[in-house]
N, C-alpha and C positions, 0 to 999 in steps of 0.2 A: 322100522326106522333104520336105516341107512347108516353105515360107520360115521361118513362123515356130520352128516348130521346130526347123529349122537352125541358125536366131540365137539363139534363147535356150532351146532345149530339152538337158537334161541325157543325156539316153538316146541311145545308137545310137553309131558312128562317122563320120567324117567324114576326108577326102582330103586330102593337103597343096594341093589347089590351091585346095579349097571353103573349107579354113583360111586362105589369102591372101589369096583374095576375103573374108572376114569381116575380116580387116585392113585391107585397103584403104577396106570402107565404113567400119569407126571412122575410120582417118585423116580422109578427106573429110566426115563427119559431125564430128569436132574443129576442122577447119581451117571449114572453113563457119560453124559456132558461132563459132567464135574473130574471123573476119569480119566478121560480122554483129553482135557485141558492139562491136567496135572503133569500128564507123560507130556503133551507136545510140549509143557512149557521145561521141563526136562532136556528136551532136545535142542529146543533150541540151541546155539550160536550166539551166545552171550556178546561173544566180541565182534559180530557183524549186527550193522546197527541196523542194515537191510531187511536181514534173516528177523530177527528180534521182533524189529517196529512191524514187519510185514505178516509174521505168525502172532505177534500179539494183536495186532491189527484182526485177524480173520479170528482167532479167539473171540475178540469185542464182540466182532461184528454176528460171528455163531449165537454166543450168550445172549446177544439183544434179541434176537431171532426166536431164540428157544423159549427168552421169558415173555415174547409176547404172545408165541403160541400159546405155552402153558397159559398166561393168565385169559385170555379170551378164549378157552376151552374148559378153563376152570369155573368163568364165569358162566360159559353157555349149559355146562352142567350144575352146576349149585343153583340157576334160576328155573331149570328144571326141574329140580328135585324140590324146588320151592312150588312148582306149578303143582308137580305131585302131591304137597303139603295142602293146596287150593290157596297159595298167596301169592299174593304179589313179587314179580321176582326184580321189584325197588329194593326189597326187604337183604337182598346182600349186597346191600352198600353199607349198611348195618354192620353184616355180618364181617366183609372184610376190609371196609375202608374206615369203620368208626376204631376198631382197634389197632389199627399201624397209626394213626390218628392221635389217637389217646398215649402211646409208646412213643410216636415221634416229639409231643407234647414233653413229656415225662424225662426224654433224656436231653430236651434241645433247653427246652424255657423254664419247668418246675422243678424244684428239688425241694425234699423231706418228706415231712407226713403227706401233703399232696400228691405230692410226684408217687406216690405209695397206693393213694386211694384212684389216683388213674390208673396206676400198671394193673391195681386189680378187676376195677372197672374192664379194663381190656381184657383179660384172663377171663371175665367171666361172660363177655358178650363171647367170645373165640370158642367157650365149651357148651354153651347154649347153641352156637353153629352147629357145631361137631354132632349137640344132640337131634337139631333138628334137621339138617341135610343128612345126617351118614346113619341115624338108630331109629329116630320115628318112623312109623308106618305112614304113609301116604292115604289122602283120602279112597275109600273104597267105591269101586264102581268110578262113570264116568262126570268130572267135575267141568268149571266152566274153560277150562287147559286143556285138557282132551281124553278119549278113552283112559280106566283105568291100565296102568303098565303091566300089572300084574294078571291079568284078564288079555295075552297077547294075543296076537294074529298067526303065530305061528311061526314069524321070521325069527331067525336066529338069536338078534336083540332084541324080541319081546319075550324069549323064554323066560 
């Protein structure tokens, strides 16, 4: 399997270590972005409204860029590591759109004890993710997804 593919291809499965390493580069590609806005907006020329609107302008427009990679390479790996699991990879919409869901709920339209019984609800679908894309072993040998990951072909991303 191919870098690109790895990162943003839907098909095949993937290892929990190959799933780490794809976490680790969002982090450091966030954290970098997040860096790198901080100083340019630093630099800016507060009092040119050109300078301003034009570098917060390509800031926007970077940050849009960056979060639709990350999230369509986040997807294309967590539904891999769900193939690796042998399920269905419907199963992270669960994983990431039921809990911003439950949290947007929580702080837009519920308040109290409810608002308390979603945020947990969401807290605990988020670490049931965590345990099932990043700690469980994947099914062994090859499932209906494709050869086991861990049984590779020898290329660099099947070690």
């Amino acid at each position: 399997m191919d870098v690109i593919s790895f990162m943003f291809g839907f098909r095949g499965r993937i290892s929990r270590g190959k799933y780490w390493i794809a976490v680790a580069v969002y982090a450091v590609a966030v954290i970098a972005f997040a860096l790198i806005a901080i100083d340019a907006l630093r630099t800016l020329d507060k009092d040119s409204a050109f300078d301003f609107l034009g570098g917060g302008l390509a800031l926007w427009v970077s940050g849009l860029s960056l979060t639709i990679v990350v999230l369509w390479s986040g997807f294309a790996t967590g539904i891999k590591r769900l193939h690796d699991r042998d399920k269905s990879g419907w199963w992270i919409l669960l994983f990431w759109l039921a809990p911003m869901l439950l949290i947007a709920a929580e702080r837009i339209v519920i308040h109290g004890l409810r608002g308390v019984v979603l945020w947990i609800i969401s807290a605990a679908l988020t670490v049931w993710a965590i345990i099932e894309l990043g700690c469980l072993r994947g099914t062994p040998g090859p499932n209906a997804y494709g050869p086991d990951p861990l049984q590779g072909d020898g290329s660099p991303l099947n070690a």
